[in-house]
N, C-alpha and C positions, 0 to 999 in steps of 0.2 A: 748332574748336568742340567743348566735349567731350558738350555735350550731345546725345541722341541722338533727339530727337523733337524735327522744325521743324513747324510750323504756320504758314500763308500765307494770312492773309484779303484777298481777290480774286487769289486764284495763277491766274485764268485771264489773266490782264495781260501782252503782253510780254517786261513786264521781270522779274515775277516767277515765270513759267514757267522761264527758264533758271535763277535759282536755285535752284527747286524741283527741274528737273532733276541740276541740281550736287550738292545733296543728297543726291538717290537713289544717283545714278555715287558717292557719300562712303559708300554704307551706309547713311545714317540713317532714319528713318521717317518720311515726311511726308505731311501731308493738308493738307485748306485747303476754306475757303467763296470760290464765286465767285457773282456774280449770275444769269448766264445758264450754263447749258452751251453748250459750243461745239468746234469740229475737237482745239483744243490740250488743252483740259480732259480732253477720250475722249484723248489722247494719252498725258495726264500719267498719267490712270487705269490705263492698257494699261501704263503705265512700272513703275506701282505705288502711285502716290497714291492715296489715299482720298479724295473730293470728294462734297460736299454743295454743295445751290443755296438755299439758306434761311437766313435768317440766324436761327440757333435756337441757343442755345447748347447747350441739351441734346441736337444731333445733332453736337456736337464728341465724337469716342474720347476715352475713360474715358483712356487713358493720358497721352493730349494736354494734359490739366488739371493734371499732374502738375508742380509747379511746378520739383520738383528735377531734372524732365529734358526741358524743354520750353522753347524759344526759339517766339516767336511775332514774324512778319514782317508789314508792311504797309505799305502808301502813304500819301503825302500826300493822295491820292483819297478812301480811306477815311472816312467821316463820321464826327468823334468821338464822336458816340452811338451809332454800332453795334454790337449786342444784344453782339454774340460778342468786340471787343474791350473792352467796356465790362465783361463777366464778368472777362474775363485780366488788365485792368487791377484788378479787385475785389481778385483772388484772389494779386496780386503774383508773376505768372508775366511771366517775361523778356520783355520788348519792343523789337524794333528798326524801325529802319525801312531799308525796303529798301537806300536807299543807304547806311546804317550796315555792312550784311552784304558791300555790295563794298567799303565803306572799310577792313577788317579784310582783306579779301582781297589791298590792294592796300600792307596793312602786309609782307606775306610774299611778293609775289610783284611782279616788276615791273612796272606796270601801263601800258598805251599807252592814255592815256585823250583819247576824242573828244568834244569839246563843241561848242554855235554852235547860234544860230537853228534854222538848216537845212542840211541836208546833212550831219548826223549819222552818223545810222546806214548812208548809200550809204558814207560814206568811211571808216568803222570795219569794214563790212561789207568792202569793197575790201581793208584793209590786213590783216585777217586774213583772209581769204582769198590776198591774194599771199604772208604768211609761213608759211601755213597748204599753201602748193604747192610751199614752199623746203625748203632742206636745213635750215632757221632753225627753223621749226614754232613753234604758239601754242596758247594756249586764248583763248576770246574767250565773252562776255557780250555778246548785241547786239539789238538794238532792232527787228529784224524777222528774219522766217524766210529764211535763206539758200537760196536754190534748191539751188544744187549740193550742199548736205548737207541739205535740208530739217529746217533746224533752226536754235534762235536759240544754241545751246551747242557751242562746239566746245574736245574736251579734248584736250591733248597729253600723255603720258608724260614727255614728253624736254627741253620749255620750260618756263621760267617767265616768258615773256612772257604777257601777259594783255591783249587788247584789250578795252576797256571803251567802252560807250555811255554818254557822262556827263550827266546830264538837269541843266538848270539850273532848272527848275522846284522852285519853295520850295526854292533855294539845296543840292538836293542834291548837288549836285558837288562841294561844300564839308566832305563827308566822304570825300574822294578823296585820295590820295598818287600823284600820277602818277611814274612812272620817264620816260616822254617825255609831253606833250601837244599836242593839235592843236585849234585855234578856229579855227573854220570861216565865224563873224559873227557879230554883235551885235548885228542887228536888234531893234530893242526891240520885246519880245514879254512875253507874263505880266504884264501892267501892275496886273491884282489881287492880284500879290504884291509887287510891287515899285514900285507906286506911281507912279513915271518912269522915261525913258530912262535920266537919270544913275545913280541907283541898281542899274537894271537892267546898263551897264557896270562900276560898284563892283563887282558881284558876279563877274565875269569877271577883274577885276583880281585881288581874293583869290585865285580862283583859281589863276592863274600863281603865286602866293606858294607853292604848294601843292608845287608840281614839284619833286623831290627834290635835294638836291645834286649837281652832274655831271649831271643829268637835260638833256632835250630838250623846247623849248618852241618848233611851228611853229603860225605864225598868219598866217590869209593877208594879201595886201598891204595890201588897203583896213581892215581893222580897225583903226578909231581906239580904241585903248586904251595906256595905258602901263603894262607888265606890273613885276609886282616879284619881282624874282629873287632865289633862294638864292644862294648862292656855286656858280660855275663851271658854272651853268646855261647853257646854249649855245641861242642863240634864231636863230631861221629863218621867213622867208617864203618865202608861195609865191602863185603867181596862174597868169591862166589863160595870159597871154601876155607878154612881160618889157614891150612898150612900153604896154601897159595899164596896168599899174602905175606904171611908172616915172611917167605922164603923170597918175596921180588926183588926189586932192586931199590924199596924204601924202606922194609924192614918193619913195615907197620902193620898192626895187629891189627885187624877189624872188631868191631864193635859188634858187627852181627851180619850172619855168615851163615851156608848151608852144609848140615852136616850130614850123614847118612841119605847121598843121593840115589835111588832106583831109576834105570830107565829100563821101561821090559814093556815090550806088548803095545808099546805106540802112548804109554804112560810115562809121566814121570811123578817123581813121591821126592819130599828132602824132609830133612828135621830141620825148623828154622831156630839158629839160635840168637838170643839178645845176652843183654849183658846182667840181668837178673837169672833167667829163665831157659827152658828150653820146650819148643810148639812142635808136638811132633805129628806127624802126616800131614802135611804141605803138598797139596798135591792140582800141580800147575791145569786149567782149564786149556789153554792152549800150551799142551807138554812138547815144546823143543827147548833145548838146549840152552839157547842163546837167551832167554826168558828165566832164566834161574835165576842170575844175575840181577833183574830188572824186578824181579817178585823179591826179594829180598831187601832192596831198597823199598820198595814199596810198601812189603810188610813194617819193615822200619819207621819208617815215615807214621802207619796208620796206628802201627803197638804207641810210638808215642804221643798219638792223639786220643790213647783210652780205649783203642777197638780191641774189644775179648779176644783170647785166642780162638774160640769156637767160632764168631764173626770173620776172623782172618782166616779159617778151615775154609767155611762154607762160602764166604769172599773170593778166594783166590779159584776153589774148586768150578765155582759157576761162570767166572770171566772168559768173555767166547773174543776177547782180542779186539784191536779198532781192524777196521779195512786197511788193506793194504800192507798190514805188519805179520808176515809170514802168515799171509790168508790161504787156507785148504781152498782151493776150487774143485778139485775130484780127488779122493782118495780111496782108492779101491787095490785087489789084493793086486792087481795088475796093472794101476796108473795110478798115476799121483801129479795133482798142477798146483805150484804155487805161486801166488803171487806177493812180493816182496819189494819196500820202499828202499832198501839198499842203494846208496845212491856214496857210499866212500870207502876206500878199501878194505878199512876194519869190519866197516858192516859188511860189505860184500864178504868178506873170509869169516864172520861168525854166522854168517847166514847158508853158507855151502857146505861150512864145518857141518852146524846143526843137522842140515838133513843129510850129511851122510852121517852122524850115529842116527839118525832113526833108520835110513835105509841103508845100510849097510854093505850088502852083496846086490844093489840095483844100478842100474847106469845111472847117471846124474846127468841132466845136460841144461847146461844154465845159458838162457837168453840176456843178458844187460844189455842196455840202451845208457850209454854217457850222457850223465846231468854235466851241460858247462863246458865250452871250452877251456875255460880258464881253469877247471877242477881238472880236467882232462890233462890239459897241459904240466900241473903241477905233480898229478899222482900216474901218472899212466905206466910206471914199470909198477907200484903196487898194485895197480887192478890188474894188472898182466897177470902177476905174482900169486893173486888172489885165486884167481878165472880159472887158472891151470892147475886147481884144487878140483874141476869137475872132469869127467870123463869126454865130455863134448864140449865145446863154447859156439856159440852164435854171437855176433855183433851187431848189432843196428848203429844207424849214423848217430850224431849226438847230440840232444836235446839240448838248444842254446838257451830258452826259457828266454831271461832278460837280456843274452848276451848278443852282442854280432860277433860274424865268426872270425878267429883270429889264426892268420896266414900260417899253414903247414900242421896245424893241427887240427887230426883226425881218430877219429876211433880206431884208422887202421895203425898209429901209433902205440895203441895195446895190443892189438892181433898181433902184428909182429912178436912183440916178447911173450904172448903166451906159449907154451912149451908142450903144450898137449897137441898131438898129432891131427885131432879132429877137430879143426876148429875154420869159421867161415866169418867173410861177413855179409849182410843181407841187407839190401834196403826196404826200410818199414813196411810199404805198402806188400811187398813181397815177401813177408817173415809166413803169413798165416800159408801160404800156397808152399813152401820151403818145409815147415815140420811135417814130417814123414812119421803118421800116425803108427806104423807096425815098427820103429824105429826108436819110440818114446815108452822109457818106463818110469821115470823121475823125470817132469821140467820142471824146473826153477826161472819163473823170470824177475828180473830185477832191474832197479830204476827209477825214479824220481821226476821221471816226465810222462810223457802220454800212449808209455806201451802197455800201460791199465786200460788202454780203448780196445788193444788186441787180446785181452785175456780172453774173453766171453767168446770171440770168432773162433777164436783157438779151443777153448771150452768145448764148445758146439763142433769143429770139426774132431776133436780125439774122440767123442764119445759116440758118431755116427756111425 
């Protein structure tokens, strides 16, 4: 990009925080409007960003308007009347969209790109971070803050591998050129962009179309889709266990698979197998359950970019998880807090499965907060379905994000159908004053919106 001033309206977001970071590590001069301030925003500012919280056009820098040297970034979140992109659009200064800036990115550099319902970001997180510990090295774009580098940007000198978080939301993944990819599931989700399930698999299909010639396409076992390949595209499954698979309702073998799983003692151990070989003690740094799955692609993905098995030992062994993906906030013989990005039912039920095999004979009592009316509306007898897998449920109202709210639907339309006797619903400001410290042995909370602001309150009151 030869222009030298980027502008980011909502750069406080994830996914456009690493770019913005990208930018600054490039030289160039960046600023941006975000709604809220927040930890990343004071981050980006301390990096060098210039950031405003108002959506004002005339607190955009004088030089930023500059159309001859000014690319301006944004999301599909962004509302197309907003003040400040509704000026850039006036004034015919450059506009992309976020995933336009890693489709260009992924023209020049090989891209490992992760997509699927869920399990995203742990498995993109996972795999750069294992090539990120090898003699291999990466840079990576990714979708939550990595503990072990406290950061969602990691640059290499020496690679051009690039591990990418590919959101399929409004079909951005579709400006991707992967060098290998990984689908992780296809649970139909985003149903206000996509109308249905079938559609919502079309767009997965193009996808694969996307993978470069000679490229790498692993998809795990049970994704019913039929991918459309370049020439000499080499495609691979993988699942959690080989007779799992073998036994679903595709009949397809995986390529590599965990086999001899232990879970004992708040650990877990697997043998990883590929389709040469077999890497035995695999032994997950953040051991729940629902991360077998996600380290086994991951290992996939890294075995076939060259990383030793003893790299992939001591790889997998030291990964302390991004935030917010089944994060420990206390774990002691007698409490335990998690907090968890759960935000669709699948997740929600592999995320409550997982800590009951760790905790077994403890109560469970899981707080969710509903991402979306329109998510809400479409899955609300499976989170019911889900929820009534914990021993308590709590409800908070639900997080609209970009949405306004739509008539008759409410979070009390999953309370209703959950089936567990103890279950309420709370309004947010009232959750932290509501948990009843002599009451809590396991919480789980989960959610995709901003009941990450009450973890720390709640934190601080269990352990007073």
């Amino acid at each position: 990009m030869e222009k030298n001033n980027v502008y980011f309206i909502g750069i406080g977001g994830i996914g456009m925080s690493n770019l913005a970071r990208y930018y600054l590590s490039q030289g160039k001069k960046v600023a941006g409007y975000d709604k809220t301030e927040s930890a990343l925003t004071q981050q980006l500012q301390a990096e060098g960003a210039y950031i405003h919280y108002e959506d004002n056009a005339d607190l955009i820098p004088e030089a930023f308007k500059n159309k001859e040297n000014t690319i301006v970034v944004y999301t599909p979140a962004v509302p197309s009347d907003h003040s400040e992109l509704t000026f850039f659009r006036k004034n015919n200064v450059h506009l992309m969209k976020r995933a336009q800036v890693l489709g260009e990115i992924t023209k020049t550099k090989r891209g490992i790109c992760v997509t699927g319902t869920h399990g995203k970001t742990t498995t993109s997180s996972m795999i750069a971070h294992l090539l990120k510990q090898s003699h291999v090295d990466c840079n990576a774009f990714l979708g939550g803050i990595l503990k072990n580098y406290d950061n969602n940007l990691l640059l290499s000198e020496k690679s051009d591998l690039t591990v990418i978080e590919a959101d399929e939301y409004d079909r951005s993944f579709h400006w991707l050129t992967p060098y290998m990819a990984v689908i992780t599931s296809v649970a139909p989700d985003h149903l206000d962009i996509y109308g249905s399930e079938e559609e919502y698999c079309k767009a997965f299909v193009h996808f694969t179309s996307l993978v470069r010639e000679g490229g790498v396409l692993l998809m795990e076992a049970s994704v019913d889709i039929v991918p459309e390949l370049q020439k000499n595209v080499q495609i691979y499954r993988y699942a959690l266990q080989y007779p799992q698979a073998l036994l679903g309702d595709l009949g397809v073998s995986p390529d590599f698979y965990a086999d001899n799983i232990r879970i004992a003692n708040g650990e877990i151990a697997f043998d990883f197998i590929t389709p040469e070989t077999t890497i035995e003690n695999i032994r997950l740094g953040v051991p729940v359950e629902i991360n077998i799955t996600n380290a086994v692609a991951a290992l996939a993905i890294a075995c076939l970019n060259g990383v030793t098995p003893d790299e992939l030992r001591n790889g997998m062994a030291s990964f302390q998880g991004a935030k917010r993906r089944f994060d420990f906030h206390i774990k002691t013989g007698k409490l335990v807090l998690i907090d968890d990005y759960a935000h669709h039912p699948e997740e929600l039920e592999a995320s409550i499965s997982s800590v009951r095999k760790l905790y077994p004979d403890r109560k469970l009592t899981v707080v969710f907060q509903p991402h979306l009316y329109s998510r809400t509306n479409d899955f609300y007898r499976e989170f019911a379905k889900s929820l009534s897998l914990a021993d308590e449920v709590i409800l908070t109202p639900i997080y609209p994000a970009r949405e306004e709210p739509i008539s008759g639907v409410s979070s009390q339309m999953i309370l209703d159908l959950v089936t567990r006797p103890k279950k309420r619903f709370v309004a947010y400001n009232e959750l932290v004053n509501v948990v009843n410290k002599d009451e809590v042995e396991v919480l789980l909370m989960a959610g995709a919106g901003d009941i990450e602001l009450l973890v720390e309150p709640l934190k601080n009151k269990l352990l007073c």
